[in-house]
Structure formats: C-alpha cells, structure tokens
N, C-alpha and C positions, 0 to 999 in steps of 0.2 A: 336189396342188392342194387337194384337200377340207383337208387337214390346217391347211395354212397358213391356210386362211380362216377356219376354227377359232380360231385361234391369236389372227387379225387381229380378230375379233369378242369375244374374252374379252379381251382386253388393248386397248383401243381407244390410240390415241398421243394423248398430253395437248399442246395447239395451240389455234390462234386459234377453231378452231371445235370444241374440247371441251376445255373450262377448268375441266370438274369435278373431274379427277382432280390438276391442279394445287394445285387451294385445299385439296382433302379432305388433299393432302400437306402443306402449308403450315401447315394447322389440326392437325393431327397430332403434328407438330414443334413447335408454340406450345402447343400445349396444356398446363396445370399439372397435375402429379399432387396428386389431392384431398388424399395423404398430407402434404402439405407444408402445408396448410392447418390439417388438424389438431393437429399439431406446432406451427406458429408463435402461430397467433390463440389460444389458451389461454393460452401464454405472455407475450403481450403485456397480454392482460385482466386476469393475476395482477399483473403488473408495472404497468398502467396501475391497480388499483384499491389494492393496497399501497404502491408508491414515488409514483407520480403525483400523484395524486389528496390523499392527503396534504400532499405538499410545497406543492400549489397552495392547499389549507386553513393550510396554516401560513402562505405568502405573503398571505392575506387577513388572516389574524387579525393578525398582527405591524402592520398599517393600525388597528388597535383597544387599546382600554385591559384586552382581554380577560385575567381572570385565572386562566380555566381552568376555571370556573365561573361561574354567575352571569348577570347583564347585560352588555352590553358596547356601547359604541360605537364610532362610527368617528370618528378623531383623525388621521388621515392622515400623514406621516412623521416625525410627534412623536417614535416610538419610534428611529427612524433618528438622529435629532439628538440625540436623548439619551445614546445609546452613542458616539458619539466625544467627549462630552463628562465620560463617567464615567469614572474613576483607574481604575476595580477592572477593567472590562473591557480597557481599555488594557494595563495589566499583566498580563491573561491570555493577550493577544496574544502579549507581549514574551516570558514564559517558554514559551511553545508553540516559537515558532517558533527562539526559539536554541536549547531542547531538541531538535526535531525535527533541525535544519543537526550539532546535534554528534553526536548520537547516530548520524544520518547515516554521519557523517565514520568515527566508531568503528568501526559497524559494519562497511563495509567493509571497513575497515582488518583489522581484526581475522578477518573472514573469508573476506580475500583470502589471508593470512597461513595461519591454516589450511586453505585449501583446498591450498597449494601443498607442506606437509606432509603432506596425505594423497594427494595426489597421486604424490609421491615413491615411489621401490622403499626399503618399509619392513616391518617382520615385524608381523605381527599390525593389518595397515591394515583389512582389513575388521572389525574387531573396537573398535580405535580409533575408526572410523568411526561405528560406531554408537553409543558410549557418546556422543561427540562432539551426534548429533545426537537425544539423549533429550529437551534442555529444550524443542524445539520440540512435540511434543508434550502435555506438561503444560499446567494451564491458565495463564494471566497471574496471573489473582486467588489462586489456590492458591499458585503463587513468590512473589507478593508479599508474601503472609502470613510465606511460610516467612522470605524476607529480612527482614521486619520483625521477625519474633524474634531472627534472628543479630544486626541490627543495634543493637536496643534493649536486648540481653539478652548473649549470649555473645561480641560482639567489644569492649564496654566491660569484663568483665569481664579478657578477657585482655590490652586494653589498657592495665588497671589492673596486671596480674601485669607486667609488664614494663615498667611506666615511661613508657608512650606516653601521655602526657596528653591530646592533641589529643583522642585518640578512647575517655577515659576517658569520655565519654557520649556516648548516643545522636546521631549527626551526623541521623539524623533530627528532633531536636527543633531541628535549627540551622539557620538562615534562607538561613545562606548555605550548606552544605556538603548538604542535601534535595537539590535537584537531583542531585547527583553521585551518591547511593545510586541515583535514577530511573534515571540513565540508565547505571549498573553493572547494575543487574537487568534493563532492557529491553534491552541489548548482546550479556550474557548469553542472555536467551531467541530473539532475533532473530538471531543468527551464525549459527547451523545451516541456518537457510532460506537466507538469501546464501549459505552456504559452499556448498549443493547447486547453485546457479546457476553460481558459481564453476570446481566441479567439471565443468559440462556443459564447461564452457568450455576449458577447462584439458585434458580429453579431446579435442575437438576437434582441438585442434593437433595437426599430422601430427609423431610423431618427426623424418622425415627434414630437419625444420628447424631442430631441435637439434642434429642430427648433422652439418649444415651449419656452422652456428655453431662448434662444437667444433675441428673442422679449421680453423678462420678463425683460431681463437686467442681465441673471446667468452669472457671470463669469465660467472657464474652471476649476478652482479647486471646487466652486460653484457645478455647476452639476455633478461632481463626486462623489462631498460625499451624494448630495440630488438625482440623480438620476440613475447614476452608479452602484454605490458599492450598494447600495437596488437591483435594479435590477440583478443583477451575483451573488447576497450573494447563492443562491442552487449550483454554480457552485465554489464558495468562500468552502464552506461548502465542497462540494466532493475532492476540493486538498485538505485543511486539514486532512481531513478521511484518505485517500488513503497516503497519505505524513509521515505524523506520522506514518500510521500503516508501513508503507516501510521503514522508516528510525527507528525502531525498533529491525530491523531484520537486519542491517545493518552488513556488511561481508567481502563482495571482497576490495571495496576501502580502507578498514582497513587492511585487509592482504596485498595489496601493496603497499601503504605507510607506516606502524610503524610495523605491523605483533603483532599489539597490545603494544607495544614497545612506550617509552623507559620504561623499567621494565614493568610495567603494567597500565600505565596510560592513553592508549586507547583501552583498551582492553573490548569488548562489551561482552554483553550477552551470544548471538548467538557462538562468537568466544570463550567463557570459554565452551559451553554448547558441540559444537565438539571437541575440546580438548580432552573434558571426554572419547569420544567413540573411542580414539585410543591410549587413558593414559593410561591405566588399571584403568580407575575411572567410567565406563559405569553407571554404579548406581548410585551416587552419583550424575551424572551430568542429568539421565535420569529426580531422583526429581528436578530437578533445571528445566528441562524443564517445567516440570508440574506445578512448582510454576510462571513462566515468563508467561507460556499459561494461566492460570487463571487471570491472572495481565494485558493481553493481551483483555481477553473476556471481564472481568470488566468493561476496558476503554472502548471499545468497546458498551456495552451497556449503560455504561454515556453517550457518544458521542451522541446515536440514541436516546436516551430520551431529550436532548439539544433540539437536529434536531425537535424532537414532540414539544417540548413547545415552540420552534420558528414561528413555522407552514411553512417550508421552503421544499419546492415542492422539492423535488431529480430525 
C-alpha cells in the first residue's frame, strides 16, 4: 500500500484536473532545437545580403539612366522599351538560345552514347572512364584558349596539308561556322557531367530486365527504346534541366574562343549583359538582366509543369 501511493504521488495521471504534465509534454515535442537556428539564419543573412539585396539594387537602378557612376535619375521603363527595340540585344537573344536547345541536344546525345559504352562489360572501363571524364574538371577558360590555338593555328595548317580548303582558315574568324567551334568545345567539356548522370541511371536498371528481354527475342536497339530510355527518362529529364539552364548562361568558352567575335555573331546574353557594367551602360544592361531572368524563370517553370504531366520521379 505505502508503495503504490508513492508511485501515485511521483507520477500524478495527466486529465481534466492536471493538465500540467499534458502541455509540458506537448511543449516538449514542439520545441526547436536552437541548433537548427544557428545553421539556417547565417545562411539566409549570407544569401539575403549577397544574392538578395543586390538583385533588388539592380531592379532599382535598371528604372535610372545610371551608368555606374556618377549622378543618375530616375526615367522609369525607358530602359525596358529600349531593349526590345535594339538589333544587338535581339540577336543576343537569338544566338543564346539556338546555342543553348543544340548544344543541348548534343550533349545528350553524345553522353547518352558514352555512357552506354562504358556501361558495357569492357576491359580496362574503369580506366576508360576516367580519361573519359578529365575535361570536366579543367577550367572552361583554360579549354577555350587551348581550342583557340588548335583552331586558329594547327587545324588550318593541316587543313592546308591535305587540300581541305573550307578549313584552311581559322572557322573562328567566320560569322557563320564561330558557333560550331562554341558548341564543339562546350559538348566536349559538358559530356562527362551528363555521362555521370547517365551512368547512375544506366546502373539502376535491375539485369534481370535484360535478361527478360533476351529470352523474348529483344534485339539491343529493341530494348533501348522499350526498356532503356523509359527507364532513365527522370535522369534524361535532370541533364536537359540542368544543360540548358547552364548553357544559357554561357561565358568563359565564348570569351576564349571569338570574345563574342567575329563583330557580334557570338556574342551571348550573359556576355552583352557584363559589358554593360563596365561600358558606362550599367542601367540599360541591369533591364536587360531583369528581362533574360524572367525569360529564365518562365522556362523554368514550363520545364517543371512538363516534368508534372509526365509523372517522371526526379
């Protein structure tokens, strides 16, 4: 008897008439550890005083005649109407974005392709593999240099030894065949990243669906398109994202091979939009930001409405 009463008075039963030990449970269980506080709000203050806080200084200024310097006033969407009305920005537009949809296309292509070669049972794959995935590593602006010498210097040379006329000069100094060097050396250094995606993907798949296939009678292009490409389309689906959105923004490899050159027929967005902020044109170029980053968000949320009405797991 003593015991239990004990028992009954250190433990009181939590009820209508002692609701202390309810809430202290309840507060308990809601309560934030202060750790999570420290971790997050740092990182928001970095992010809110570097990305934020900027962007909202650029959205102001781009409403002014400011030119990065100086006095300035405010001229309200003057700078907005002037940029759909300019040639040079238009055409910045124009080779962005067919640069970005092909090189796109390429790269995929190309390292869907190798991915399913190093996937294979082959001798010396891990070894393959790694030479494979060297260029991503190096810098953009360092390959670009290196291709601007092969292409200015050593592949006219040998396309003089042998008769190739087309490419006895520099295709970089040519309005129309520039691009193509661009998007040779950006294909080049971006395959390795897609091919590793690729490869998640490509591992995934259980054998015993190939081994299905086989007994059925599927030939090897057969279960690629029937059992493959369905299968890796969420990983199909993340290089496009990530590809285009990177080859939008596109910069280095364009400043060392043409510098936007010849006259202006590779000259991207990104590269007209820094320009501005050391031309005395900061304003002018800040709207042009604003109009590329809404054209940016846009596609962006086409993209992820795609991805929804696919029903493709990311």
């Amino acid at each position: 008897m003593t015991t239990t009463s004990r028992v009954a008075q250190t433990a009181p039963p939590a009820g209508p008439n002692n609701p202390t030990s309810a809430a202290g449970t309840v507060r308990s269980k809601s309560r934030i550890d202060p750790t999570y506080y420290w971790m997050v709000v740092p990182v928001l203050a970095l992010f809110a005083f570097f990305i934020t806080l900027p962007a909202l200084v650029g959205v102001f200024f781009s409403l002014t005649n400011y030119a990065g310097y100086g006095d300035w006033k405010f001229i309200g969407l003057m700078n907005y109407v002037n940029i759909f009305k300019d040639p040079a920005v238009l055409q910045s537009y124009i080779f962005t974005f067919v640069f970005a949809l092909t090189t796109t296309v390429v790269v995929n292509v190309v390292a869907l392709a190798i991915a399913l070669g190093l996937n294979a049972k082959i001798k010396w794959r891990t070894g393959i593999r790694t030479v494979f995935f060297i260029p991503m590593v190096l810098s953009a602006l360092i390959v670009s240099f290196v291709f601007n010498y092969l292409f200015s210097n050593t592949l006219p040379v040998l396309a003089e030894r042998f008769g190739v006329t087309p490419l006895a000069t520099s295709i970089l100094a040519n309005e129309n065949l520039a691009w193509l060097a661009i998007v040779l050396v950006t294909v080049w250094q971006a395959a390795p990243g897609a091919t590793i995606i690729y490869l998640a993907g490509l591992q995934s798949v259980p054998s015993e669906v190939y081994e299905a296939a086989d007994l059925d009678g599927a030939g090897s292009f057969r279960q690629f398109l029937s059992l493959t490409l369905p299968l890796i389309l969420g990983y199909l689906v993340i290089n496009v994202i990530l590809g285009f959105k990177g080859f939008l923004g596109t910069y280095e490899i364009i400043v060392g091979l043409t510098g936007g050159g010849p006259g202006m027929a590779t000259q991207s967005v990104a590269m007209r939009i820094f320009s501005g902020f050391t031309g005395g044109d900061y304003s002018y170029q800040m709207a042009n930001a604003v109009i590329y980053f809404l054209i940016t968000l846009l596609i962006s949320v086409i993209q992820l409405r795609l991805i929804q009405r696919r029903g493709v797991s990311l």
